[in-house]
C-alpha positions in Angstrom: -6.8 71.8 6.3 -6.8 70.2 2.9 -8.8 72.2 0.0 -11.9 70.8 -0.9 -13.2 72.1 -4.5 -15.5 72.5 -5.5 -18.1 73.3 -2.6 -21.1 72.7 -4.3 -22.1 70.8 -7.5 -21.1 72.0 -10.8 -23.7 69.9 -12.9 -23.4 71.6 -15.9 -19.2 71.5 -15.5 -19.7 67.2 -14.1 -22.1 66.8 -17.5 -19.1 67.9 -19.5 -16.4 65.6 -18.0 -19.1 62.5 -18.2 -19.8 63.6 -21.8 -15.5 64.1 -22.4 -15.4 60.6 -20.8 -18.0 58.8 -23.0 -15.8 59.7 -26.3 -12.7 57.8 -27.4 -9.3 59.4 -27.0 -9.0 59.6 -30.7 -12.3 61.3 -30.9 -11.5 64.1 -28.0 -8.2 64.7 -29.8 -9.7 65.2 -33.1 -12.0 67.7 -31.4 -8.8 69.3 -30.0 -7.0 69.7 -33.4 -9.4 71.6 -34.8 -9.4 74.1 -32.2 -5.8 74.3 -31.5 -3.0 72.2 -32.3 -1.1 72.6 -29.1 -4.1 71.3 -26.9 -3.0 67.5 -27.2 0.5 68.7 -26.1 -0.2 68.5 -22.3 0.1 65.3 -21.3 3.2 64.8 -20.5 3.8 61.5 -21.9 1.0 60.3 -20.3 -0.6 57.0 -22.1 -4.6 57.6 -23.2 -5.8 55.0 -20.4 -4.2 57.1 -17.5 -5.2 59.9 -19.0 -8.4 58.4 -18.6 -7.9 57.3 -14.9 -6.8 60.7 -14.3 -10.0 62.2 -15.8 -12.2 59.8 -13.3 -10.5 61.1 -10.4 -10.7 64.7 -11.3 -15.1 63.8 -12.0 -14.9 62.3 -8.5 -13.9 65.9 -7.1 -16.4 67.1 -8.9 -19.4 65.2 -7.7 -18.4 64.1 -4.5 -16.0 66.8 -3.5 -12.9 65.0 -2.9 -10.1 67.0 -1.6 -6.8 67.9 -3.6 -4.9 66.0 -1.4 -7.1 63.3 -2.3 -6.2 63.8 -6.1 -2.5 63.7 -5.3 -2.4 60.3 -3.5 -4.9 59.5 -6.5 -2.4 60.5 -9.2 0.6 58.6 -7.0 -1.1 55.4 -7.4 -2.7 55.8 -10.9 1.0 57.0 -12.2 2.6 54.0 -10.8 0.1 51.3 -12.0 1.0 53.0 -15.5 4.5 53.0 -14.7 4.2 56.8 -15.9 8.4 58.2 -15.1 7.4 61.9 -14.8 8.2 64.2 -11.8 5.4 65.1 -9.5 7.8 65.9 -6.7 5.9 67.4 -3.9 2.8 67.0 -6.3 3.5 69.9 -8.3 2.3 68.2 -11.4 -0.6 66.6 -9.9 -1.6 70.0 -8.1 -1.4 71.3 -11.9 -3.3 68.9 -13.5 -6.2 69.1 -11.4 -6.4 73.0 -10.8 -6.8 72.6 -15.0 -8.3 70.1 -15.7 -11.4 71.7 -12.7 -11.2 75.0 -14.4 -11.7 73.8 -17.9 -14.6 71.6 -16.8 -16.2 74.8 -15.1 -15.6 76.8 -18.3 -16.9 73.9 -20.5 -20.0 74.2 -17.9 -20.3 78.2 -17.7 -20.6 77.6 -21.1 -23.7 75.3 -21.0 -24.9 77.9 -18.9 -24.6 80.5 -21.1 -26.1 78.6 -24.2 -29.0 78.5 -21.9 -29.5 82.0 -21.3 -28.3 83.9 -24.4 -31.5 84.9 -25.6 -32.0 86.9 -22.1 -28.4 87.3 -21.5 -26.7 87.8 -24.5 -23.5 89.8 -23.7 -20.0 88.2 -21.9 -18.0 90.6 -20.0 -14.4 89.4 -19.6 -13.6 89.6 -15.6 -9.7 89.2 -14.2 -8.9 88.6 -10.5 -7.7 92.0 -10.0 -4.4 91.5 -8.3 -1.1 91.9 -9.0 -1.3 88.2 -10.2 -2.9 88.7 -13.1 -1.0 88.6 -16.4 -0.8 91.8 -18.2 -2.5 91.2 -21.4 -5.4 89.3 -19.1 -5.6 92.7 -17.1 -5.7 94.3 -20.7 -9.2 92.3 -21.5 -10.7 93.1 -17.7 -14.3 94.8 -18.9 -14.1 93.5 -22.5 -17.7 92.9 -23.3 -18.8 91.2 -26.4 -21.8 89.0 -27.6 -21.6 85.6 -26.7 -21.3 84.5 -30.1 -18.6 86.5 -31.0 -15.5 84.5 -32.4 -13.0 86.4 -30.2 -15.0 84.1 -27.7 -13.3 80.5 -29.3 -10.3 81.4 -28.6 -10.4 83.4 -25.3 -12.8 81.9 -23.1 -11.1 81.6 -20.0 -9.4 79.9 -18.2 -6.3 81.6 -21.1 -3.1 79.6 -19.1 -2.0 77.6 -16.7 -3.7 78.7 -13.3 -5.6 81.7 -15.0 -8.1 82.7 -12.6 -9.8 85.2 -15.5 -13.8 84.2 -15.7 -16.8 85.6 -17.5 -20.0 87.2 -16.5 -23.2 86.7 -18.6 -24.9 89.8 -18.7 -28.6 91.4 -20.1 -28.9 94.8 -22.0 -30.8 96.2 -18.9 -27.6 95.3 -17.1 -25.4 97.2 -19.3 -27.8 100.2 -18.7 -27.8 99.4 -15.2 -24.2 99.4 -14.6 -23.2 102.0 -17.6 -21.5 99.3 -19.8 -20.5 99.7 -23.3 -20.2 96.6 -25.7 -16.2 96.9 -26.9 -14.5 96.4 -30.0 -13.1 93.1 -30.2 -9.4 93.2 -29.0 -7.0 92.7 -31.8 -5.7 88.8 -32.0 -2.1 89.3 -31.9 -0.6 85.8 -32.4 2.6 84.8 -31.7 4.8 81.9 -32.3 5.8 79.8 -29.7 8.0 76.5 -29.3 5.7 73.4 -27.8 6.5 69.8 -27.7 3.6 67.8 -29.9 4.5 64.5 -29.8 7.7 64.7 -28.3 8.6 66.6 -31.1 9.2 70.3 -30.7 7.0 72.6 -32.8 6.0 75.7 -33.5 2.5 76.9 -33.1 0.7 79.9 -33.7 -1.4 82.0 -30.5 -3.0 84.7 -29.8 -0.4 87.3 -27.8 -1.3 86.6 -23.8 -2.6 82.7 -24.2 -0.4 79.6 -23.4 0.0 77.1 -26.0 -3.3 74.6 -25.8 -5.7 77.2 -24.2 -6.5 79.2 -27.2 -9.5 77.2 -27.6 -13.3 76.9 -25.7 -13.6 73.7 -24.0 -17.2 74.4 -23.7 -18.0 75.2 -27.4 -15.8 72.1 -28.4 -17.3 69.5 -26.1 -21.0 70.7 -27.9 -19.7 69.7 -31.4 -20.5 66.7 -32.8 -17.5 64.0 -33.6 -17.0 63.8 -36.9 
């Protein structure tokens, strides 16, 4: 049976690909670069306008919930009116690129969310999948619980890398009585350098220890900002 995602409407997460959609692609990157240089690296030498293309067909899923199967015969068609030469074989990239491009919109809408309710629920508690799946450092930040506007919070709101399944859970003061939470220490940053292609130039970039290059960043927090 083909996966349908998501079952039920994400309005805050569809808002955030309508608003991403309404802004030029030199806009969106500019808001990119100054979270995180890496983040325009993902394309694949895709041009702006399938970008773009690809972007509608990911909203679709979103509102109308369009299968991935869908996507992929999507992506087949968009890639060859853009004469795109990349290898989706077995549509491994296509898979990709909609598993991320879904869980950054949720994240940019979990966000929203969260804006909403900070005054009542004012703490974020870092939550893993709990299986053996899970990268160690994301296992490391399982029950990390900080205020929302802490700044360890721009740069690791999940989803932290390529099919990251890590989310975050709002939660109250009662609920950390409730549950016998303690607020933590912010986790040390770590970065590391890693090689990325920006450009089709190979680069080194700077991350925090347990993040791929272009995820150290929170879509959510980003797609509030005005363009400058």
């Amino acid at each position: 049976m083909p996966e349908q995602f998501p079952g039920i409407r994400f309005e805050e997460a569809i808002a955030f690909l309508r608003q991403r959609l309404a802004l030029t692609d030199d806009e969106w990157q500019a808001l990119l670069r100054e979270a995180d240089q890496a983040a325009r690296a993902r394309a694949a030498g895709m041009s702006s306008a399938m970008n773009r293309d690809i972007l509608e067909e990911v909203l679709k899923a979103l509102e109308e919930g369009s299968t991935l199967r869908d996507f992929q015969e999507a992506f087949d068609r968009i890639a060859a009116a853009h004469g795109w030469p990349g290898d989706n074989v077995g549509g491994w990239r296509a898979e990709l690129i909609f598993r991320t491009q879904i869980a950054q919109a949720q994240a940019a809408g979990r966000w929203r969310q969260i804006q909403r309710l900070k005054s009542a629920r004012p703490w974020l508690r870092y939550v893993t999948a709990g299986d053996h799946r899970v990268r160690p450092a994301h296992a490391a930040w399982h029950n990390v619980i900080l205020r929302h506007d802490d700044a360890w919070w721009d740069t690791h709101f999940p989803p932290n890398g390529f099919n990251c399944r890590c989310h975050v859970q709002s939660l109250s003061d009662r609920d950390l009585r409730r549950y016998g939470l303690t607020p933590s220490d912010a986790p040390p940053l770590n970065p590391v350098i890693k090689l990325v292609k920006i450009d089709g130039v190979l680069t080194h970039v700077e991350v925090p220890a347990g993040i791929d290059p272009g995820f150290a960043l929170n879509f959510g927090a980003i797609g509030l900002r005005p363009v400058r």
